[in-house]
N, C-alpha and C positions, 0 to 999 in steps of 0.2 A: 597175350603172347605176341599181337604181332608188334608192338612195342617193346618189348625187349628183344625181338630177333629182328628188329629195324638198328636197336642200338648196338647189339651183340655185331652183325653184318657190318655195321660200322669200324670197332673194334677191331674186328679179324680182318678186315682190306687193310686195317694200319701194321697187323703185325705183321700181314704178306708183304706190306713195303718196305717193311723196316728187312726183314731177312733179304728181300730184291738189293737192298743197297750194301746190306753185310756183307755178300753175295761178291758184289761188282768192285767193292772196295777192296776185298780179300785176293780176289784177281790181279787187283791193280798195284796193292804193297806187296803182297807175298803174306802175308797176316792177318789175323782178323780183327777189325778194325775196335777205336775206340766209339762211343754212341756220340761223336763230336757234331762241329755244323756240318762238315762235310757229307757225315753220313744223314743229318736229316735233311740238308736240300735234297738230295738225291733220293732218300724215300719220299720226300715231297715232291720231286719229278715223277718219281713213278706213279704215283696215284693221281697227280695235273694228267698223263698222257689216259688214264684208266678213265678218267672224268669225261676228257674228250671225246673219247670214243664210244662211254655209253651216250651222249648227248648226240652224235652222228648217229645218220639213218641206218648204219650198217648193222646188220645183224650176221653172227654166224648160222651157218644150216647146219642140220641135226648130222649129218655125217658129219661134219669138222669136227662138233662137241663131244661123238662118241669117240673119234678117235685120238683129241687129246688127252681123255682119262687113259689109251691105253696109251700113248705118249709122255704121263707123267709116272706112268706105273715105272715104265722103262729110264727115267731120268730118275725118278729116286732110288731106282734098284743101281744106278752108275753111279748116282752119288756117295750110294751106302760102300758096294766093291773099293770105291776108292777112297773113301774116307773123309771127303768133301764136302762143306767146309771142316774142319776138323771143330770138334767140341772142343770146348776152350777149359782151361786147369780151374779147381776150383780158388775163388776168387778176382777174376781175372775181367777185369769192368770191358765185356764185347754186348752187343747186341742180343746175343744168344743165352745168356744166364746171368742173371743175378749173382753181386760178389757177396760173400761173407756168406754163401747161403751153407746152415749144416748140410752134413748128406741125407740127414732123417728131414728136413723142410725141404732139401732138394727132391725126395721121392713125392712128396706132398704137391709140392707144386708141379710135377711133372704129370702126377694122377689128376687133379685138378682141371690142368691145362689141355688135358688127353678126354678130357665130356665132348667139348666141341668136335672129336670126331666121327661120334655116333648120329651127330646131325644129318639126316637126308637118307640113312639106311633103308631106312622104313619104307622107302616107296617101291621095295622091288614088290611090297602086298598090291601094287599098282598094274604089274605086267601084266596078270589076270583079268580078262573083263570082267567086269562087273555082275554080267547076265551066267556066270558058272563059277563065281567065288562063294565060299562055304568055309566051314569051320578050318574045314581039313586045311584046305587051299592054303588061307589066309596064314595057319600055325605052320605048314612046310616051309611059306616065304621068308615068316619073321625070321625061321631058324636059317633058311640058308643065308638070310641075312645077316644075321650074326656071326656064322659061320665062315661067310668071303671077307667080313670085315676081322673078326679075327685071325685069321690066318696072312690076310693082307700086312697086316701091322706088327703079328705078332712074327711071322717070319721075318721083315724089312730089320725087329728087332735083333732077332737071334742072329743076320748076319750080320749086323754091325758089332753084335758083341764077341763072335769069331774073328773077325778082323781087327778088335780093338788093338790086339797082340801088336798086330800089323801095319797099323794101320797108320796111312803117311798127311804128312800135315801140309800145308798149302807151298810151304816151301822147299820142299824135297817134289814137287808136280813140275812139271815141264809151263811154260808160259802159256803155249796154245791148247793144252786142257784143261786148265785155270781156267782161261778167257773162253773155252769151248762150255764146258759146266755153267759156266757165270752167265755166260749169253742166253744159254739155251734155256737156262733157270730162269732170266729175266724176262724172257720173252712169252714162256709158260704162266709164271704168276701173275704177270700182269694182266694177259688174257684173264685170267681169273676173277680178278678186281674186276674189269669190262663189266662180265657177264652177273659178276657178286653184286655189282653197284644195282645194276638196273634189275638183279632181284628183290635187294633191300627198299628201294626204290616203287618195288610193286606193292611188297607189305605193308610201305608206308600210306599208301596211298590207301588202304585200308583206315586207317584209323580217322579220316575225313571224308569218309562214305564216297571215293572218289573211286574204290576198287572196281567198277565196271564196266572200266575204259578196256574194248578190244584188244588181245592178245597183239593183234597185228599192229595197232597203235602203240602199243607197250606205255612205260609211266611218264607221268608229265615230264617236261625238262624242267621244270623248277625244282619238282621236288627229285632230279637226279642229282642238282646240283644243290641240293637243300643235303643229301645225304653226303656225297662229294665232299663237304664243305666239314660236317662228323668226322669223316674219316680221318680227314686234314687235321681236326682240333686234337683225335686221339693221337694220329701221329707224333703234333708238337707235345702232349703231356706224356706220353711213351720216350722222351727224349734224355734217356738214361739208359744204365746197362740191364741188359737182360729184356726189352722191350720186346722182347717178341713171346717169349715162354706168358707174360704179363699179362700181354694185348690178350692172348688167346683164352686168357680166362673170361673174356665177357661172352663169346660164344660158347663157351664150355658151362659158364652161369645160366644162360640162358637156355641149354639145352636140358640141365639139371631141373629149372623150373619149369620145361612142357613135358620131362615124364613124370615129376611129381607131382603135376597139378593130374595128369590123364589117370596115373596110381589112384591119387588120393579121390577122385570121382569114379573111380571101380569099387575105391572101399565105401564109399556111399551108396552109391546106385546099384551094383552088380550083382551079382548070386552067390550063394554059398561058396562057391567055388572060387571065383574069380575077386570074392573080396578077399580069403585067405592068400591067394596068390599074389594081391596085388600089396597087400599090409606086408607080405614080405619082400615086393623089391621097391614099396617104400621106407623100408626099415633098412635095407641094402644100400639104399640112392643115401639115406640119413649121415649111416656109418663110415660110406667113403666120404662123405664133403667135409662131415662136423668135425674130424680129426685136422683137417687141411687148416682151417683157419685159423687157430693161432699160429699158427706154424709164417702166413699169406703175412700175419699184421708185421713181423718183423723185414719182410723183404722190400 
């Protein structure tokens, strides 16, 4: 596992930079850009400044972290009201989708590409200490986990498809909330990569028994810039249209293979109860991927 969420983590820093340059180039024509050089130097800036910055001693403190999750809640709720960047027509070679894709492979690759963002739910069974967690506990958290995560996502969706009606495209925006979105977007995601790098960064450092270098020390600089250098490589093979719905499949792979491996060892190990349940959201995990990929070999 920590092997493929070292190379999934890789992956999704590329397609956070590939949407950062969408982003900034969309600002700067009035349109959304082709996947040309221009837009991969720039996603290759974004990820040079993310490198640096995990490799410097700075760290954010826990106030800043918590309150740009509610800082991004609030920038993608502006983005969705306004329509920003606008989705692009099908066929239309941008960053943001794949041309030639049916609408039946376009659902596929959108369910697909939408695994990686169950990634990291799981730790609200975390807020509980340890010394008074119990069945109950643990079953309330998953659910209300489930629960903020759906309703986060599934709302962000219902108002974008209320506003589809309405909804205005980069050149009907005035310049300064082009450039106000665009900024504030770049400046957001990147933090992101920062703190993304020197997590993938820790994982890796697992898989060479290095994992028990202190918190306060955080992961070597080589292997920040060992991963850095991944993200860089997924960038330049992402260097076509649609790279970002793409990218986000290696984290979305990888998150598909740590609940089916945790399923498929409850159907082994578990109790009567718990192997019935689990043969069922392994046979669940099966029937959303297995339809996807033929659909994945033509894009």
């Amino acid at each position: 596992m920590d092997g493929a969420f070292t190379i999934a983590f890789a992956a999704g820093q590329a397609a956070i930079a590939w949407f950062v340059s969408a982003c900034l180039l969309t600002a700067s024509t009035g349109s959304l850009p082709r996947p040309g050089t221009a837009a991969l130097l720039l996603a290759l800036g974004v990820l040079a400044v993310a490198v640096l910055a995990a490799l410097s001693p700075i760290k954010p403190s826990d106030t800043v972290l918590r309150m740009r999750r509610w800082g991004t809640g609030v920038l993608a709720l502006a983005c969705v009201i306004s329509g920003w960047p606008a989705v692009p027509a099908m066929g239309s070679p941008t960053p943001l989708a794949p041309s030639g894709l049916s609408p039946d492979a376009a659902q596929w690759l959108a369910l697909a590409a939408l695994f990686f963002a169950g990634v990291g739910w799981e730790s609200v069974t975390n807020v509980v200490p340890a010394g008074v967690t119990n069945l109950r506990r643990i079953t309330i958290g998953v659910a209300l986990g489930v629960t903020c995560v759906a309703v986060v996502y599934l709302g962000l969706a219902s108002l974008l498809r209320l506003s589809a009606g309405a909804a205005v495209v980069p050149e009907q925006l005035s310049a300064p909330l082009n450039w106000g979105l665009a900024g504030v977007t770049a400046i957001v995601l990147t933090s992101y990569c920062w703190t993304n790098l020197r997590t993938a960064a820790r994982i890796a450092q697992r898989l060479y028994g290095s994992g028990r270098r202190s918190a306060e020390r955080g992961p070597a600089k080589a292997v920040v810039a060992v991963v850095g250098a991944a993200c860089c490589a997924f960038v330049w093979v992402g260097a076509r249209d649609g790279a970002v719905p793409l990218l986000l499949l290696g984290p979305a792979a990888a998150a598909l293979i740590g609940y089916g491996l945790a399923a498929l060892a409850a159907v082994r190990c578990g109790g009567p109860f718990l192997r019935c349940f689990a043969a069922v959201i392994l046979s669940v995990l099966v029937f959303l991927a297995a339809p996807a990929v033929p659909f994945l070999f033509g894009v």
